[in-house]
N, CA, C and O atoms as a MOPAC input file, in Angstrom:
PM7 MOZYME 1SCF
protein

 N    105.76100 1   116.93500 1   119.20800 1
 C    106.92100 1   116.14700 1   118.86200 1
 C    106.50400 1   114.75400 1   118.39400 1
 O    107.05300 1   114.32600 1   117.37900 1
 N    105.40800 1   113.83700 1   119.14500 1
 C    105.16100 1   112.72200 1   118.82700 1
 C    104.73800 1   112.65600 1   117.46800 1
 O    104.66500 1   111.57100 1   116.89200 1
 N    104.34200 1   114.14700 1   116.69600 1
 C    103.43200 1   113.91500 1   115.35400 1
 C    104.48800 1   113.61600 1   114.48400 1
 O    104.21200 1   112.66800 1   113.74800 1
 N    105.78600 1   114.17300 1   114.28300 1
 C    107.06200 1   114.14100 1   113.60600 1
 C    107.82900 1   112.81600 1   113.92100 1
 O    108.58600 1   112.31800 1   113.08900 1
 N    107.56300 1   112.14700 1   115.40500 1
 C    107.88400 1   110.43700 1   114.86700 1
 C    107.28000 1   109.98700 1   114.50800 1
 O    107.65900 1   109.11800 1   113.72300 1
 N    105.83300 1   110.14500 1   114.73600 1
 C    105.15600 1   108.95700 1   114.03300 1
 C    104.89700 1   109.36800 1   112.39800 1
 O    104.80500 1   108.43500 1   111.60000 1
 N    104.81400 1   110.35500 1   112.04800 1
 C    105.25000 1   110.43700 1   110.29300 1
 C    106.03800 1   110.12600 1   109.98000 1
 O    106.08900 1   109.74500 1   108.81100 1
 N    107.32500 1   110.06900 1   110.91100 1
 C    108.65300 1   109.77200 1   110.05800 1
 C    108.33900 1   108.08400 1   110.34200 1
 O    108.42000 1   107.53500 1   109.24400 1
 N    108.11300 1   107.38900 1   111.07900 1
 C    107.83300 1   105.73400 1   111.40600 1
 C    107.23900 1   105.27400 1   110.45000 1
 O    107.61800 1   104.18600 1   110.01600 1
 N    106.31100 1   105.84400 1   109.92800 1
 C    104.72300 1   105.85100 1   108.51400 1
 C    105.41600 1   105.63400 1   107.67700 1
 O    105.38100 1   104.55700 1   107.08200 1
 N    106.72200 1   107.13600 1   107.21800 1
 C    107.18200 1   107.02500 1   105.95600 1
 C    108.03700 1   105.77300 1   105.53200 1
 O    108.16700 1   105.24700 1   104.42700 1
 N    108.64400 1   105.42500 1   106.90300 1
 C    109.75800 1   104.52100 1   106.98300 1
 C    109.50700 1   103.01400 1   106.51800 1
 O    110.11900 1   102.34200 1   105.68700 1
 N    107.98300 1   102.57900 1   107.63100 1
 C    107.58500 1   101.42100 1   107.19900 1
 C    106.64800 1   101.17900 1   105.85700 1
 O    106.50300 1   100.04700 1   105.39500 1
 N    105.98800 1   102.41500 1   105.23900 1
 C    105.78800 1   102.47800 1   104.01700 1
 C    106.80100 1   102.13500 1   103.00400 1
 O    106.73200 1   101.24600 1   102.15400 1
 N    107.79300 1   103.01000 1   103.23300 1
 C    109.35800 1   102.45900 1   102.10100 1
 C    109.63700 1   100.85300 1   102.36900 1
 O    109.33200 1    99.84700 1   101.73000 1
 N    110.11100 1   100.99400 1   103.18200 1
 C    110.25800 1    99.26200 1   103.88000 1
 C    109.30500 1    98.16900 1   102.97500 1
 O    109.91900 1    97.40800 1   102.22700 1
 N    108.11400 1    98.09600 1   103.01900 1
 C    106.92700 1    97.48200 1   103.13000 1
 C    106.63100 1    97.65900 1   101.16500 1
 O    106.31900 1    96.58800 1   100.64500 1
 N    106.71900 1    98.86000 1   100.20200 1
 C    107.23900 1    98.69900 1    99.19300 1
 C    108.30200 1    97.99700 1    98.39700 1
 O    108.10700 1    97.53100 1    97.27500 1
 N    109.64600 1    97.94300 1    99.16800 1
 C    110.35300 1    96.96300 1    98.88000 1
 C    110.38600 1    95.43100 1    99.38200 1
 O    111.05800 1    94.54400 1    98.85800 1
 N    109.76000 1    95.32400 1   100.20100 1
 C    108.78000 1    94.30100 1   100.44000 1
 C    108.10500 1    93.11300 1    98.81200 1
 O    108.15200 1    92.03100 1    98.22800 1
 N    107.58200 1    94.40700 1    98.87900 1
 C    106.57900 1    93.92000 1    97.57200 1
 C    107.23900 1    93.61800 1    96.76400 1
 O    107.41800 1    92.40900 1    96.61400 1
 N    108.04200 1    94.75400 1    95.69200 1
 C    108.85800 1    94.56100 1    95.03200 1
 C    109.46200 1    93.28700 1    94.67900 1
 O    109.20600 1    92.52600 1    93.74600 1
 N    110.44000 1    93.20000 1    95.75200 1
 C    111.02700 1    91.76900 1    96.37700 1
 C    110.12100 1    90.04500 1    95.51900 1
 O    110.29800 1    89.12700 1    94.71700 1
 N    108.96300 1    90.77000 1    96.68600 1
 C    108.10900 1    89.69700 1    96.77400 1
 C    107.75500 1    89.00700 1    95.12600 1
 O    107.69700 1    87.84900 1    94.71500 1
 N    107.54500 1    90.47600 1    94.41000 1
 C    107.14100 1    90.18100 1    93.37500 1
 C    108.19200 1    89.52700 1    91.91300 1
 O    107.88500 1    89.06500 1    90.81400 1
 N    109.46600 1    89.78100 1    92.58600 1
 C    110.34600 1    89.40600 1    91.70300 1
 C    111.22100 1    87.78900 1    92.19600 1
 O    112.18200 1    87.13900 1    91.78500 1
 N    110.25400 1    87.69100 1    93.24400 1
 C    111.12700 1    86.27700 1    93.35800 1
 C    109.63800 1    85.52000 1    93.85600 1
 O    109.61300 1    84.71300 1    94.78400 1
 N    108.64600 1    85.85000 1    93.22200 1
 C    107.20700 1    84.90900 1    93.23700 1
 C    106.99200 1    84.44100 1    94.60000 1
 O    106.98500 1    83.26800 1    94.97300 1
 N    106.79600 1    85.62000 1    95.38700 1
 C    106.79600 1    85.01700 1    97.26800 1
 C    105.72600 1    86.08300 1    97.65900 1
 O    105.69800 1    87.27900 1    97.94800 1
 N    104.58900 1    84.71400 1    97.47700 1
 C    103.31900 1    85.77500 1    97.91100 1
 C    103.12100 1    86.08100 1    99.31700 1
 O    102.22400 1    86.84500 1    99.67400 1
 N    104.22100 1    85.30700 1   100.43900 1
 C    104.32800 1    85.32600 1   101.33700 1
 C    104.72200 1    86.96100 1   102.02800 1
 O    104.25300 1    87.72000 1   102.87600 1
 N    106.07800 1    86.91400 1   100.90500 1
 C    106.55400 1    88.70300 1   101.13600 1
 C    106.00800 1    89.86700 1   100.85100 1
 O    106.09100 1    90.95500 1   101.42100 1
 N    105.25800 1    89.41300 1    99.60100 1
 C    104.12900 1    90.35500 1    99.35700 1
 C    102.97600 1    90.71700 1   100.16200 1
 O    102.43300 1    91.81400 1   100.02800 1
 N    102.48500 1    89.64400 1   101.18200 1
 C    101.38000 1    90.42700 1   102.09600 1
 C    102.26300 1    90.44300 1   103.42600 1
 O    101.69900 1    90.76200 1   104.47300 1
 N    103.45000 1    90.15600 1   103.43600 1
 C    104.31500 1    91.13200 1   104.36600 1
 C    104.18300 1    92.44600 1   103.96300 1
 O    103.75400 1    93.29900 1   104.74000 1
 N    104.56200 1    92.73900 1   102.63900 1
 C    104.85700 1    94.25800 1   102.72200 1
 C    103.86800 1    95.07100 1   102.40800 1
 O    104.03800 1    96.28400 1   102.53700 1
 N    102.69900 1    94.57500 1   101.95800 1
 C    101.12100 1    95.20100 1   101.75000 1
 C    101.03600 1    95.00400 1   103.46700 1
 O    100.10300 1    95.78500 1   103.65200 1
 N    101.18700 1    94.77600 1   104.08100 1
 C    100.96200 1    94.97400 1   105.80500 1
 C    101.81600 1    96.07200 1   106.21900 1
 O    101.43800 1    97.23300 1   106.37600 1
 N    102.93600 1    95.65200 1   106.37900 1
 C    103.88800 1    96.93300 1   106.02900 1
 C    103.15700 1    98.52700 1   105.74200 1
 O    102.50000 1    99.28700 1   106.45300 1
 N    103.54900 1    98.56800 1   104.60800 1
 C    102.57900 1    99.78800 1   103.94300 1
 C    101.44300 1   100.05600 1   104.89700 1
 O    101.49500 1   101.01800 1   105.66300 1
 N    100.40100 1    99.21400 1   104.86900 1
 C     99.61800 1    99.67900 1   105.66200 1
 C     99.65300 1   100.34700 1   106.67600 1
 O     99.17900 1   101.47100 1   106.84100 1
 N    100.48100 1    99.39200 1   107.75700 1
 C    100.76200 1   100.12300 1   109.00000 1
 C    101.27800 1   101.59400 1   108.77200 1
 O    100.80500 1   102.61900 1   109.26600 1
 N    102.09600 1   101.50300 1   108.11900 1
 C    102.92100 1   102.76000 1   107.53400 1
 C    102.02700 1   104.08100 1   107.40100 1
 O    102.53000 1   105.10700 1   107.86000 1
 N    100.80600 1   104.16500 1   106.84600 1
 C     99.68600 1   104.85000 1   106.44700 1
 C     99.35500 1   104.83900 1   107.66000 1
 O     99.85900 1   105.85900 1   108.13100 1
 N     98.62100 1   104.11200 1   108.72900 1
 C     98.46900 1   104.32900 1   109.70500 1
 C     98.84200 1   105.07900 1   110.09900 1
 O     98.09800 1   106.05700 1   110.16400 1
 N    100.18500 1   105.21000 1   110.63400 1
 C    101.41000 1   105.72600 1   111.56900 1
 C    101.17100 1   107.31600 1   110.99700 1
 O    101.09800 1   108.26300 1   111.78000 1
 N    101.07800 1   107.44500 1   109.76300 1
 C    101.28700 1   108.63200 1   109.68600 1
 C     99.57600 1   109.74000 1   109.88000 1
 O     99.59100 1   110.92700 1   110.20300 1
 N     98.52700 1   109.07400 1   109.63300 1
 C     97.27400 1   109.11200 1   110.05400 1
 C     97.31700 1   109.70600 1   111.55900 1
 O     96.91300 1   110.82000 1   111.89100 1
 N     97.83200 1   108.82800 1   112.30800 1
 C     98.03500 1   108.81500 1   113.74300 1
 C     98.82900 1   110.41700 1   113.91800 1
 O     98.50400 1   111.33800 1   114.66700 1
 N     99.69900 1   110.35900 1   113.16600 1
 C    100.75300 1   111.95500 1   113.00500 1
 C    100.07900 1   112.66800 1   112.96000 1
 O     99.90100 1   113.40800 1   113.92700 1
 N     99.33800 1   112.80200 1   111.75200 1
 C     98.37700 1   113.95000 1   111.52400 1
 C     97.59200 1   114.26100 1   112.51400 1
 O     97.70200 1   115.41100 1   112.94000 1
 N     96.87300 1   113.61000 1   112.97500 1
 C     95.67100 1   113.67600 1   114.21900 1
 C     96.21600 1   114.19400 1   115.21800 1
 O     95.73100 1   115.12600 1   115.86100 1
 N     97.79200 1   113.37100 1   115.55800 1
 C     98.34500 1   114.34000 1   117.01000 1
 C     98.36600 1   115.98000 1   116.33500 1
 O     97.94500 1   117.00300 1   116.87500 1
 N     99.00600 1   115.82800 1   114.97900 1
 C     99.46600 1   117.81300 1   115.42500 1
 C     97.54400 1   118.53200 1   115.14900 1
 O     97.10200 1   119.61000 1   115.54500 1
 N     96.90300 1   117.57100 1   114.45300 1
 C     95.84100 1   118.66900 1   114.74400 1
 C     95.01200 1   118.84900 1   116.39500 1
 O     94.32300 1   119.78800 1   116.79500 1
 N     95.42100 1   117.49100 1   117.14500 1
 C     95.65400 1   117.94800 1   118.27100 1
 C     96.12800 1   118.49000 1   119.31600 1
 O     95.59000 1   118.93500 1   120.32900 1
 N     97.06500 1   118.42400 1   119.01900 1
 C     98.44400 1   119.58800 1   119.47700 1
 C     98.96400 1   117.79000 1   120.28200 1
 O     99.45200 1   118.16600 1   121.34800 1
 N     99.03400 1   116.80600 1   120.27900 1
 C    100.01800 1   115.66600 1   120.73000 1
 C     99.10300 1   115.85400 1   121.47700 1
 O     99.69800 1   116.40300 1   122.40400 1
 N     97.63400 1   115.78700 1   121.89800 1
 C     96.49300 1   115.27500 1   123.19200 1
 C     96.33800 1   113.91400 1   123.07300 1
 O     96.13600 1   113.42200 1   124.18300 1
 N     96.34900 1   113.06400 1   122.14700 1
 C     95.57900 1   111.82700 1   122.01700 1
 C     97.14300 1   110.81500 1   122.22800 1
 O     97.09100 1   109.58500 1   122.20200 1

């Protein structure tokens, strides 16, 4: 079960963290922009983390 939140958390703060950028980039705020390049990141993480639980069966 934990692998299916934390992919769905990944996908979420990935989207998030794109419009982020977006944002960032249309109103010249380099500030928001490595908000949402952090964002994203984590996002990738999260879902990294997903993967690993179901190939562990949720052990880690």
């Amino acid at each position: 079960m934990g692998e299916f939140i934390d992919k769905a958390k990944g996908t979420a703060n990935e989207a998030i963290g794109k419009a982020k950028v977006a944002l960032g980039k249309e109103t010249e705020s380099p500030e928001l922009i490595a908000k949402g390049l952090a964002q994203e990141a984590k996002g990738k993480t999260e879902k990294i983390i997903g993967e690993a639980k179901g190939l562990l069966g949720d052990k880690i």
